[in-house]
C-alpha positions as CSV (number, residue, x, y, z in Angstrom):
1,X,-58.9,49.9,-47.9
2,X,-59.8,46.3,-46.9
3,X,-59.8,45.9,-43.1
4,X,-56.9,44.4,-41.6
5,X,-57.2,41.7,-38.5
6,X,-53.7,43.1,-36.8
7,X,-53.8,40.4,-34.1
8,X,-51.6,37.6,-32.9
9,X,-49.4,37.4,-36.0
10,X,-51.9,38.5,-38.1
11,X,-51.6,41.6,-39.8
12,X,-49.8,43.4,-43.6
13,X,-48.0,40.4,-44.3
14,X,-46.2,41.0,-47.5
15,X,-45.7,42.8,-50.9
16,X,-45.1,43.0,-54.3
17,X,-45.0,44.9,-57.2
18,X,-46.4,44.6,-60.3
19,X,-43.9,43.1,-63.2
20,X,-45.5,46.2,-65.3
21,X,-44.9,48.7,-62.5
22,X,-43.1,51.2,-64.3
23,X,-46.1,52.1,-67.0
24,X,-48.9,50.5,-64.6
25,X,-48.2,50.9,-61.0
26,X,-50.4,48.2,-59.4
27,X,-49.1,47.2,-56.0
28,X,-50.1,43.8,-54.7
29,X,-50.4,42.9,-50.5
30,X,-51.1,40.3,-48.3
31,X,-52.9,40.4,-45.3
32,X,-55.2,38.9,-42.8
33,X,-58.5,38.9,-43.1
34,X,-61.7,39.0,-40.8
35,X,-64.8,37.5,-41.4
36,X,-67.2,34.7,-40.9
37,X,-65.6,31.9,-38.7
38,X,-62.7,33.7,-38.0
39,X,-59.3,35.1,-39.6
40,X,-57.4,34.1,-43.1
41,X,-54.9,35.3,-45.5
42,X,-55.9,37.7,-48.4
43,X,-54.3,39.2,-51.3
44,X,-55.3,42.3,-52.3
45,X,-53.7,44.8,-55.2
46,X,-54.3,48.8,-55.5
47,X,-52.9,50.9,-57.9
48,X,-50.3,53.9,-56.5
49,X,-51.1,57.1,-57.7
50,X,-48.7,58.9,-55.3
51,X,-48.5,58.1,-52.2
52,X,-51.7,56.5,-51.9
53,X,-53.4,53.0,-53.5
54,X,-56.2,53.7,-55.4
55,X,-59.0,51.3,-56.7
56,X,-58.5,48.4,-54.0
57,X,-59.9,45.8,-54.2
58,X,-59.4,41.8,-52.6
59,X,-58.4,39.3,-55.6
60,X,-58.0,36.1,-53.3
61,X,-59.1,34.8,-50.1
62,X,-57.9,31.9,-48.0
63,X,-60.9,29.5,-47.3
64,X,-62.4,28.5,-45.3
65,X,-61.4,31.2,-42.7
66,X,-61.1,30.0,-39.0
67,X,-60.5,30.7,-35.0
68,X,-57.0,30.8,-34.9
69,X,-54.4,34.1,-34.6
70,X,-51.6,32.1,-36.3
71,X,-49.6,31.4,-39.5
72,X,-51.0,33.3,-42.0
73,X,-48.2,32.9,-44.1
74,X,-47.7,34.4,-46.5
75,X,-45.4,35.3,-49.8
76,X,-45.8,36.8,-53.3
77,X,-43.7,36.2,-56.4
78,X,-44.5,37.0,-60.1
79,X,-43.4,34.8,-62.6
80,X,-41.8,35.6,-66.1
81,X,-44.8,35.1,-67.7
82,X,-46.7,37.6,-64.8
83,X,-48.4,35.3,-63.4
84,X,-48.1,35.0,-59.3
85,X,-47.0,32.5,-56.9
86,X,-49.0,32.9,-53.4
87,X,-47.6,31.0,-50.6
88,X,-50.3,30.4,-47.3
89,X,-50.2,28.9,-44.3
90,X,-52.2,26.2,-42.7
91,X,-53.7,28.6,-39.8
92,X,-52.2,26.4,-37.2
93,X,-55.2,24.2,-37.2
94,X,-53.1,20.8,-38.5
95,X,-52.5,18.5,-36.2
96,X,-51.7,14.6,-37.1
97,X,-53.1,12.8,-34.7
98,X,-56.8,14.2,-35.8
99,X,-57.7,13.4,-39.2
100,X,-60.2,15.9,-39.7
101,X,-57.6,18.8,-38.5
102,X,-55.1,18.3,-41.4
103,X,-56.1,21.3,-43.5
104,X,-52.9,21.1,-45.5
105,X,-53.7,17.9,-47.1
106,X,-57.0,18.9,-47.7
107,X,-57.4,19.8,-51.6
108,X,-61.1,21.8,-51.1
109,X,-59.5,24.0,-48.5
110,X,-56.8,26.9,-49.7
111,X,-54.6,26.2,-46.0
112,X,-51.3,25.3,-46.2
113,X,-50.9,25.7,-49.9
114,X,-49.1,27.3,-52.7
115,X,-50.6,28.7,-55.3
116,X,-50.4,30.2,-59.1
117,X,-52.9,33.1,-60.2
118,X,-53.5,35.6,-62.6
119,X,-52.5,38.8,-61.5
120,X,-56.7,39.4,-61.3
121,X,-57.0,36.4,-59.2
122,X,-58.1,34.3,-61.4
123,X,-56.9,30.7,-62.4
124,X,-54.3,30.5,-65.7
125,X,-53.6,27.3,-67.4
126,X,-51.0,25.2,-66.8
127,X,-51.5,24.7,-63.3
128,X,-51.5,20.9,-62.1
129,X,-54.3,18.6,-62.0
130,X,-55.0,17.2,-58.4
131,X,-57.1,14.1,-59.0
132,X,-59.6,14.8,-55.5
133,X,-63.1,15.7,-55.9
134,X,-63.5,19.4,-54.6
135,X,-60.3,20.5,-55.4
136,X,-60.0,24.3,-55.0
137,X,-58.9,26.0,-58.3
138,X,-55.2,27.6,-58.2
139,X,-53.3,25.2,-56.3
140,X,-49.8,24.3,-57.1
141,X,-48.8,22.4,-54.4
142,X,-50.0,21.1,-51.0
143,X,-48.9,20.0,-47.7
144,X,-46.9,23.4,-46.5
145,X,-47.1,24.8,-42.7
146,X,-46.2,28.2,-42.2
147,X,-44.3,29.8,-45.7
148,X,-42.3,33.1,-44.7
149,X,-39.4,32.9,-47.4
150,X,-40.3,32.3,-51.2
151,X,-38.3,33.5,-54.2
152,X,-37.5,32.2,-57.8
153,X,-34.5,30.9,-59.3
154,X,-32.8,33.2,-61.4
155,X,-33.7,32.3,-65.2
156,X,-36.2,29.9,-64.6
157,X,-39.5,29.8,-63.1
158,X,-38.7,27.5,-60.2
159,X,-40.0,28.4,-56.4
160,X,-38.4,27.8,-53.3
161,X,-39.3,28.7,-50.3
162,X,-38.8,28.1,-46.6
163,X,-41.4,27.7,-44.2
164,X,-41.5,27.2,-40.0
165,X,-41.5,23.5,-38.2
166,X,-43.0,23.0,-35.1
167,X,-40.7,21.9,-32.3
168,X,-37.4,22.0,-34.8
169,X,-38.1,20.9,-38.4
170,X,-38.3,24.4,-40.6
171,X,-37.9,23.5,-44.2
172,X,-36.5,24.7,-47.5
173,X,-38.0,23.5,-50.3
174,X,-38.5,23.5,-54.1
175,X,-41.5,24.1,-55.2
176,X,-43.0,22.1,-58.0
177,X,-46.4,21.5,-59.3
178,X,-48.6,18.9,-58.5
179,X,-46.4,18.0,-55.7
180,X,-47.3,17.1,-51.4
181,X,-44.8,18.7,-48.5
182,X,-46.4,16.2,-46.3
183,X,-47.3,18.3,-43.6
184,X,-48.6,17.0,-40.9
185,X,-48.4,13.7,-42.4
186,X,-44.5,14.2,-41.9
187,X,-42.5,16.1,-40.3
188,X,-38.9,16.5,-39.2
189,X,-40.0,18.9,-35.9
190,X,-42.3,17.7,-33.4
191,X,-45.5,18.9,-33.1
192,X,-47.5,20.2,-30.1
193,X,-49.7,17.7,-29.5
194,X,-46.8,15.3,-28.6
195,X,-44.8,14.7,-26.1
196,X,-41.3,15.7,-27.5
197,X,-39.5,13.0,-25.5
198,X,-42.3,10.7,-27.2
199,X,-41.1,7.7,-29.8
200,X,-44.0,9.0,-32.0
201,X,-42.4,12.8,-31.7
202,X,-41.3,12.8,-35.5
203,X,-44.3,11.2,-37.5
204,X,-43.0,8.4,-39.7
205,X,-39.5,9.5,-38.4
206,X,-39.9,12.1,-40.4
207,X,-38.8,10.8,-43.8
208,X,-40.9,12.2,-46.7
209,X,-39.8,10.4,-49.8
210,X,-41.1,8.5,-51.5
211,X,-44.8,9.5,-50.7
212,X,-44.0,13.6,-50.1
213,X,-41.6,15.5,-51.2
214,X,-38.0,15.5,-49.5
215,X,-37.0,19.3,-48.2
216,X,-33.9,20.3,-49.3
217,X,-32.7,21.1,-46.1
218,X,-33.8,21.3,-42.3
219,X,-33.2,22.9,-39.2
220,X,-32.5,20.2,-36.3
221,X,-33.7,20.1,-33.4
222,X,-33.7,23.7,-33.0
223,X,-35.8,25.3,-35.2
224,X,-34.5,29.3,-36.6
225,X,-37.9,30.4,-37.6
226,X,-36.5,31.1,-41.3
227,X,-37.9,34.3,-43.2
228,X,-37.1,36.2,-46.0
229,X,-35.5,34.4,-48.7
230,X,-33.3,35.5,-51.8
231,X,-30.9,33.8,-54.4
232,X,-28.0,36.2,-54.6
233,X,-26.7,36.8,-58.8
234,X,-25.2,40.6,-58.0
235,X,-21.6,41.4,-58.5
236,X,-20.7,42.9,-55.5
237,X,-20.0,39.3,-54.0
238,X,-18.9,37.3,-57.1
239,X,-18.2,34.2,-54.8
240,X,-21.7,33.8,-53.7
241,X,-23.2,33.8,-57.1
242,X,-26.3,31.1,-57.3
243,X,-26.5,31.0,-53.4
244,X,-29.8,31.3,-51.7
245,X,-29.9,33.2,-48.5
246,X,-32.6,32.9,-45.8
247,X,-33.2,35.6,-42.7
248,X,-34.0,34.1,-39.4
249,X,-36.6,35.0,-36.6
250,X,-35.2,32.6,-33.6
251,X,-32.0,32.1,-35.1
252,X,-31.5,36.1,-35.5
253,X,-29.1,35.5,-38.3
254,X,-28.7,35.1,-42.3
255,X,-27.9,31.4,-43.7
256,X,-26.2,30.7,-47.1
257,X,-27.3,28.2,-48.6
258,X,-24.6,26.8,-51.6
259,X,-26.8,24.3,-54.4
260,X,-25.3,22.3,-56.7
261,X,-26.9,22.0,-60.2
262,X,-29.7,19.1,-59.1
263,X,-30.8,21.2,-56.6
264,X,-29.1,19.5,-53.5
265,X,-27.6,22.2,-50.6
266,X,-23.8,21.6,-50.3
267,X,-23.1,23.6,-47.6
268,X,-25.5,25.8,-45.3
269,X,-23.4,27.8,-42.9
270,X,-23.8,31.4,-41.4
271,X,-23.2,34.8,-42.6
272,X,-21.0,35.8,-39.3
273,X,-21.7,39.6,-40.0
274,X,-25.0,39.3,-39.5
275,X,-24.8,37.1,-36.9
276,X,-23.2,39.4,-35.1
277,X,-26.0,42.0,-34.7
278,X,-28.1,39.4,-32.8
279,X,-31.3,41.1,-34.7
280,X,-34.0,39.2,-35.8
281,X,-33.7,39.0,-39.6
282,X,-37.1,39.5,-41.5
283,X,-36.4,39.5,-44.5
284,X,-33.7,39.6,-47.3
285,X,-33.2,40.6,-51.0
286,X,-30.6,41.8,-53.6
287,X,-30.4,45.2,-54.5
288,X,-30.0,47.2,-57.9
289,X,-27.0,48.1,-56.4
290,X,-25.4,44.2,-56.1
291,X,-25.7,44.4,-52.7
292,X,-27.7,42.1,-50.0
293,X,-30.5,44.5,-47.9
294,X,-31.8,42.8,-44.5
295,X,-34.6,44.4,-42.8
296,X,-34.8,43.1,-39.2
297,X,-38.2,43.1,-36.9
298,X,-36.7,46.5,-34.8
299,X,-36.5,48.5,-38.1
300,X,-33.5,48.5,-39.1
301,X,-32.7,48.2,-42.7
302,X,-29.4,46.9,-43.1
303,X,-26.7,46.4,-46.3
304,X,-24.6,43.5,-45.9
305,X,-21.2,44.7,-47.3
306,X,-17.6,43.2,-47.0
């Protein structure tokens, strides 16, 4: 087994299984990574032959790694046609004001990116073209912070995801190709290196469009610290059909999140059940059974029922 750099938030981060589990069993992980200039995010796959993984081996690694315990990241979704999505974060190494810090923007470095892989690691066709000399192969899209919510659209191929803010400003996006986030070009939070009460505390006052791409909602000025994230098509709650749900960290809640058919969130309001625990909500997902499953940071798995 690779070695795993279990410090600050680093650690196992997530998991997936194979689309072909059933004949194949090849389990794929996230986790961060040790080695020369520090820490980054690496996906890994082993094959389960009972209760252990067998033949592991590292597919991907973030690059370049660096000093920092912070936002790793990170999330894994297979496509239809089995190919993955891998949402990173930017290490916490971006900051603004300093040019040379702004790793997300940076095409040659995989920090603060999403990207689109063969289920080997290596590079399908189809991805976008990013016109920059050095650009990394993979990418999909650029200009993320700290992903720790991603999931697909039901019947389509389409990624969303949420991912933190600094001082306020977490995100939900979709996810298309080619396209920039903006961070830490733009921002709807503040970040650390200003003063909060400062004019400049929202870069460009935060507006994305038409240079990055608009999130489809924010978290203002408070930020929940979104994770886990799950569009809801079960039958057990026929009046939430389409809705997207997100787990919260600060928040210690579950958000709904109602789209309409361009994409836009109609309503974003909170599951009051869930609320009510006052647990830290890791992350969420729809079960065989049509029901919503929350597993929150103490342990607890829980079914949201009515």
């Amino acid at each position: 087994m690779p070695a795993v750099d279990a410090v600050n938030q680093g650690g196992l981060l997530d998991v997936a299984l194979d689309p072909d589990f059933a004949t194949d069993p090849w389990v794929y992980f996230t986790f961060s990574e040790d080695g020369s200039g520090g820490a980054g995010t690496a996906l890994a796959r082993g094959r389960l032959a009972g209760s252990a993984l067998q033949n592991v081996s590292v597919i991907w690694r973030q690059t370049p790694k660096v000093s920092s315990g912070i936002h790793f990241g990170s999330r894994i979704v297979f496509r239809a046609d089995k190919t993955l999505y891998l949402a990173v974060g930017e290490r916490g190494q971006d900051d603004p004001a300093a040019p040379g810090m702004q790793n997300a923007q940076n095409v040659a470095r995989s920090l603060g990116k999403v990207l689109r892989l063969n289920r080997d690691g290596s590079v399908p066709s189809g991805n976008p073209v990013f016109a920059a000399a050095g650009t990394l192969p993979g990418l999909w899209s650029i200009g993320h912070r700290n992903p720790q919510g991603a999931a697909l659209k039901p019947g389509t191929d389409e990624l969303w995801i949420t991912e933190h803010g600094p001082r306020g400003g977490d995100e939900l996006n979709r996810v298309l190709p080619g396209r920039n986030y903006g961070w830490p070009l733009v921002s709807y939070g503040c970040p650390y290196s200003f003063a909060q009460s400062a004019p400049g505390c929202r870069p460009g006052g935060g507006t994305h469009a038409p240079n990055y791409e608009e999130p489809k909602s924010t978290w203002l000025p408070t930020s929940t610290a979104p994770s886990g994230l799950a569009f809801y098509n079960g039958d057990k709650f026929p009046e939430w059909s389409g809705n997207l749900f997100a787990g919260a960290l600060a928040g210690a809640t579950l958000w709904r999140h109602v789209l309409d058919a361009n994409g836009s969130v109609t309503l974003r309001e909170e599951v009051a059940a869930v609320k009510a625990l006052g647990k830290r909500i890791r992350t969420v997902q729809q079960g065989p059974d049509g029901w919503l499953y929350l597993l929150s940071d103490d342990g607890r798995l829980v079914r949201v029922e009515r």
